[in-house]
C-alpha positions as CSV (number, residue, x, y, z in Angstrom):
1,X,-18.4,-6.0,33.1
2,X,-17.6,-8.9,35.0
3,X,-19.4,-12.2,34.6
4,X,-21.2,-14.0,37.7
5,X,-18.9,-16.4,39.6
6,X,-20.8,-19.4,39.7
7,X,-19.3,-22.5,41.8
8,X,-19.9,-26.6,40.9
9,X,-19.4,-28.9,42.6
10,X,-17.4,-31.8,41.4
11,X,-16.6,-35.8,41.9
12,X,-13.9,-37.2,43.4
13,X,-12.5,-39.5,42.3
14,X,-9.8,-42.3,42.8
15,X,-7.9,-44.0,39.2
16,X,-8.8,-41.4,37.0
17,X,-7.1,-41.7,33.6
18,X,-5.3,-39.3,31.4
19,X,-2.3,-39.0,29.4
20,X,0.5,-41.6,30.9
21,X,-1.3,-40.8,34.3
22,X,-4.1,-42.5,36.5
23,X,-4.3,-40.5,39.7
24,X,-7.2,-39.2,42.3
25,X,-8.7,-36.4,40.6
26,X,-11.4,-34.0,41.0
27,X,-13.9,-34.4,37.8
28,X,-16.4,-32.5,36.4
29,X,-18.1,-33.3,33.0
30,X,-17.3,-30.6,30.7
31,X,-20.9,-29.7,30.0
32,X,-21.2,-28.6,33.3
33,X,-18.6,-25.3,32.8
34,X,-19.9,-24.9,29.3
35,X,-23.3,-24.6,30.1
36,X,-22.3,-21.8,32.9
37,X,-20.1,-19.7,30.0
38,X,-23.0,-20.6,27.7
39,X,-25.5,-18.9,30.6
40,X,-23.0,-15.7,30.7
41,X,-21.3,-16.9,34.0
42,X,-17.7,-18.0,35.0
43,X,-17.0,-21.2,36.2
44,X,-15.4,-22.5,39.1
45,X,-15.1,-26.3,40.5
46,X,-16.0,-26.8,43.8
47,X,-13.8,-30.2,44.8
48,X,-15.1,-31.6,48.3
49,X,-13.2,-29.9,51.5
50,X,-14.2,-29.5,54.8
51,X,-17.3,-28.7,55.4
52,X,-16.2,-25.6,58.1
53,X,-14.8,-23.8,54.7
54,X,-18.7,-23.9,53.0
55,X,-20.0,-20.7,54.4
56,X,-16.8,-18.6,53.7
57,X,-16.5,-20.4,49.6
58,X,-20.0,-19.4,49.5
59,X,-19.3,-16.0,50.7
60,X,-17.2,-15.3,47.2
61,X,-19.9,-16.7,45.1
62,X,-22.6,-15.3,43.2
63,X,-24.5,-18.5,42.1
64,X,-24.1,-22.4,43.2
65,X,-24.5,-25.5,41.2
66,X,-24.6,-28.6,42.6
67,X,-23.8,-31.3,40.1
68,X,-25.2,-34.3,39.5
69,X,-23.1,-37.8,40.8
70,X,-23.3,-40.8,42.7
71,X,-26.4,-41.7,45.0
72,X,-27.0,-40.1,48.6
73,X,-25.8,-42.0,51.3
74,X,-29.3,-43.1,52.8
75,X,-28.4,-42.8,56.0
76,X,-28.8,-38.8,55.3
77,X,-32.3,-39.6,55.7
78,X,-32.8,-42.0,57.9
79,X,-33.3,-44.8,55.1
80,X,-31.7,-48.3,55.0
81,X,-30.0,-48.4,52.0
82,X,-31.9,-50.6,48.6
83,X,-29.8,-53.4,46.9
84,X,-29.6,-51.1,44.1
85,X,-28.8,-48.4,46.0
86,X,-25.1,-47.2,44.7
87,X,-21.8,-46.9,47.0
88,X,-21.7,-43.8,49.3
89,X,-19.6,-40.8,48.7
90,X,-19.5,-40.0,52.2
91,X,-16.6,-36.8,51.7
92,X,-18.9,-35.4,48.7
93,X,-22.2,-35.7,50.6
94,X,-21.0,-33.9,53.9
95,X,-19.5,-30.8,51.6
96,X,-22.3,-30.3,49.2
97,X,-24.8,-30.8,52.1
98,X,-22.3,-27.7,54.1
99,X,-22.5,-25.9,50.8
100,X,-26.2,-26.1,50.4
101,X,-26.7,-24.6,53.6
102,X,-24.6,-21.8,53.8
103,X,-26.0,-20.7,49.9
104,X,-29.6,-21.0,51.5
105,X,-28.2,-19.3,54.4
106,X,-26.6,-16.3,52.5
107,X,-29.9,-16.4,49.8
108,X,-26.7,-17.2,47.2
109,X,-28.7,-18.5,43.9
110,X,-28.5,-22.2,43.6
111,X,-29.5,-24.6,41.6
112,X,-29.5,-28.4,42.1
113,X,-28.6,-30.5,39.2
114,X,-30.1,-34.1,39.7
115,X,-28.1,-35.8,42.5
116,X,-28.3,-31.8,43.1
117,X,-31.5,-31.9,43.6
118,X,-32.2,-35.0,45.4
119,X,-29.2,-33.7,48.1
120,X,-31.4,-30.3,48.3
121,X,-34.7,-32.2,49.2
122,X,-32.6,-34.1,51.7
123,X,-31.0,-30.8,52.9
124,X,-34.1,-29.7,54.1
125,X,-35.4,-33.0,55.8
126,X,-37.2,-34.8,52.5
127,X,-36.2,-38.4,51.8
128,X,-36.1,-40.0,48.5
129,X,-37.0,-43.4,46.4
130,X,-33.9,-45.3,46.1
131,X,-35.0,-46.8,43.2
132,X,-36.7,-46.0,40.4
133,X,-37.4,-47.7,37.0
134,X,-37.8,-46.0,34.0
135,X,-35.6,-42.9,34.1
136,X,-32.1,-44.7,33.2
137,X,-33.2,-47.1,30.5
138,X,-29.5,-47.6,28.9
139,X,-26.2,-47.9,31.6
140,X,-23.9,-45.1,30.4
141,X,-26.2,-43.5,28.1
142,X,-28.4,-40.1,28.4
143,X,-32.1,-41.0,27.8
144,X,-35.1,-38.0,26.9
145,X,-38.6,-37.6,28.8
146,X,-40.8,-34.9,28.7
147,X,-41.5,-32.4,31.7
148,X,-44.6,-30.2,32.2
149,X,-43.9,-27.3,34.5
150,X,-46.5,-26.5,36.9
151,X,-48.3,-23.2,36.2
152,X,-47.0,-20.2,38.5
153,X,-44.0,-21.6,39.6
154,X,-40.3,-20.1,39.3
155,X,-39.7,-23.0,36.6
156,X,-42.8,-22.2,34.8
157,X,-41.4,-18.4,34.8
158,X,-38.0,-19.8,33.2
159,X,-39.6,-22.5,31.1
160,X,-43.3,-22.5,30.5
161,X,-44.0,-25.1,28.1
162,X,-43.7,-28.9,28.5
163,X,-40.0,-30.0,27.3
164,X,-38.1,-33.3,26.5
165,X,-35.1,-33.1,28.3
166,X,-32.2,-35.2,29.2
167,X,-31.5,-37.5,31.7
168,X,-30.2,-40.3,33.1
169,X,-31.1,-41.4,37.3
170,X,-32.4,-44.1,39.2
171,X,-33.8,-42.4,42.2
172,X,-36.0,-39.5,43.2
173,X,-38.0,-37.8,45.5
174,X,-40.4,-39.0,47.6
175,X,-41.3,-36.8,50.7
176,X,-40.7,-33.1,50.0
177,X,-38.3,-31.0,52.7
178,X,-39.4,-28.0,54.4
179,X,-40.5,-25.7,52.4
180,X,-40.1,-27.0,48.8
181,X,-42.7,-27.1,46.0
182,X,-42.7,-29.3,43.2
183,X,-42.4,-26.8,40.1
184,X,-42.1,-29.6,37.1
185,X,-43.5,-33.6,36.5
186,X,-42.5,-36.2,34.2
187,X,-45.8,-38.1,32.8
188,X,-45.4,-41.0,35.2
189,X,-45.6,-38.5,38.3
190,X,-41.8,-38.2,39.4
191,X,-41.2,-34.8,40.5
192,X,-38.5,-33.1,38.6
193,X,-38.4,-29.9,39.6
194,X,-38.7,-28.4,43.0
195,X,-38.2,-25.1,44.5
196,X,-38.5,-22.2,47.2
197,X,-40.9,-19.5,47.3
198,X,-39.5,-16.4,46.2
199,X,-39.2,-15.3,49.4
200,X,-36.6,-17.5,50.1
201,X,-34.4,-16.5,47.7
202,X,-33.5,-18.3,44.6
203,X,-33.7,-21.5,44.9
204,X,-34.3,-24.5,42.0
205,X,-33.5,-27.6,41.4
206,X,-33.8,-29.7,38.1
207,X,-33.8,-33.9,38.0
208,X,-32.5,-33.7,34.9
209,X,-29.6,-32.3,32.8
210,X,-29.0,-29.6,31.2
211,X,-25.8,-29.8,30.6
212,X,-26.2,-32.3,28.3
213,X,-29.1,-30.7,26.2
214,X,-28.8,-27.2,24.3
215,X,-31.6,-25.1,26.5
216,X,-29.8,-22.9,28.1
217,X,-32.6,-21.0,30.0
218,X,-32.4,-22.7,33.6
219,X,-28.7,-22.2,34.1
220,X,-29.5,-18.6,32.3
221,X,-32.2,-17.8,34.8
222,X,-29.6,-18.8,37.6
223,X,-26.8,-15.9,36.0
224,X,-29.6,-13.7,35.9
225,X,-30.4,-13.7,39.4
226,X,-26.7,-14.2,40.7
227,X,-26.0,-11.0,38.5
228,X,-29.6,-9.5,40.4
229,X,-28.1,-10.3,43.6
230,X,-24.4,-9.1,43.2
231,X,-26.1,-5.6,41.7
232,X,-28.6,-4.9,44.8
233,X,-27.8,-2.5,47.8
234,X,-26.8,-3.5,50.9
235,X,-29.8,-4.6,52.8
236,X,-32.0,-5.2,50.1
């Protein structure tokens, strides 16, 4: 049987080093791929393109990931940007934001990984803190939190107990967009979870991440229903 194609999106990224070279290259921390094979998926990076090519790259998915990376550009939501806000990664933002759209679009599974998540809430309409203390304690280095689901939600379903997990971000967000639902809170009140209703396919995003932790039940839970969705009738 043939596993779930699940896309991710990846960096890029000028002077990256390897071997004798240092070239542009399109990266994507190995824990990202892992996690999908992990899950029972195949992985495939999604480098920024064009944003006219989203809907048809969508179209040969089963499942999206949108990885975690450098801040949004603020001007995605109508923010100035803060002093600590980071440089903008103007190609990456346009293609993941195309991306986003076409998966919710075609009701493709996605999930939001961090940056993921916070380009999702943006997506549809939210804004987001620019800067947030507490949630990146050490530059360079993964820190743990805990996270209580909220009762009844799709992350609650996946994950029903309060969790430490990973992570490592500055930002968050602040007003929801359409539609979204928190679905998970750290103990100081950040939202790090957020999702659809069911009826909208789908649809979760995570602050933190889980590709640097050994759950595997979120990306799991995004095979599951990208394997639900390739399996269905036509018109269903």
């Amino acid at each position: 049987m043939a596993r779930p194609l699940i896309g991710v999106s990846t960096y890029l990224e000028a002077g990256a080093r390897w071997g004798v070279w240092e070239l542009e290259a399109a990266l994507l921390p190995v824990g990202y791929p892992r996690l999908v094979q992990r899950a029972g998926g195949l992985a495939a990076m999604l480098p920024p393109d064009d944003p006219a090519y989203a809907a048809a790259t969508v179209a040969r998915l089963d499942g999206l990931v949108i990885a975690g990376g450098p801040d949004v550009e603020p001007v995605r939501y109508g923010a100035e940007p803060h002093p600590r806000t980071g440089p903008p990664a103007r190609e990456r933002d346009a293609w993941e934001l195309a991306l986003i759209d076409a998966a919710l679009t075609a009701r493709v599974p996605l999930l939001g990984i961090c940056r993921g998540m916070q380009l999702l809430n943006v997506a549809l309409g939210g804004t987001l803190v620019q800067h947030l203390d507490g949630h990146a304690e050490v530059v360079g280095v993964f820190g743990n939190h805990a996270v209580k689901p909220v009762p009844g939600s799709l992350y609650a379903a996946v994950v029903p107990e309060e969790t430490s997990v990973p992570a490592y971000h500055h930002q968050a967000v602040d007003r929801l967009g359409e539609g979204l639902v928190p679905s998970a809170y750290a103990d100081d009140g950040t939202v790090e979870a957020l999702e659809l209703p069911s009826g909208a396919g789908w649809v979760l995003g995570v602050q933190w991440h889980p590709e640097m932790g050994e759950d595997v039940r979120v990306m799991r839970a995004l095979v599951e229903a990208a394997e639900s969705a390739t399996s269905s009738p036509p018109g269903d």
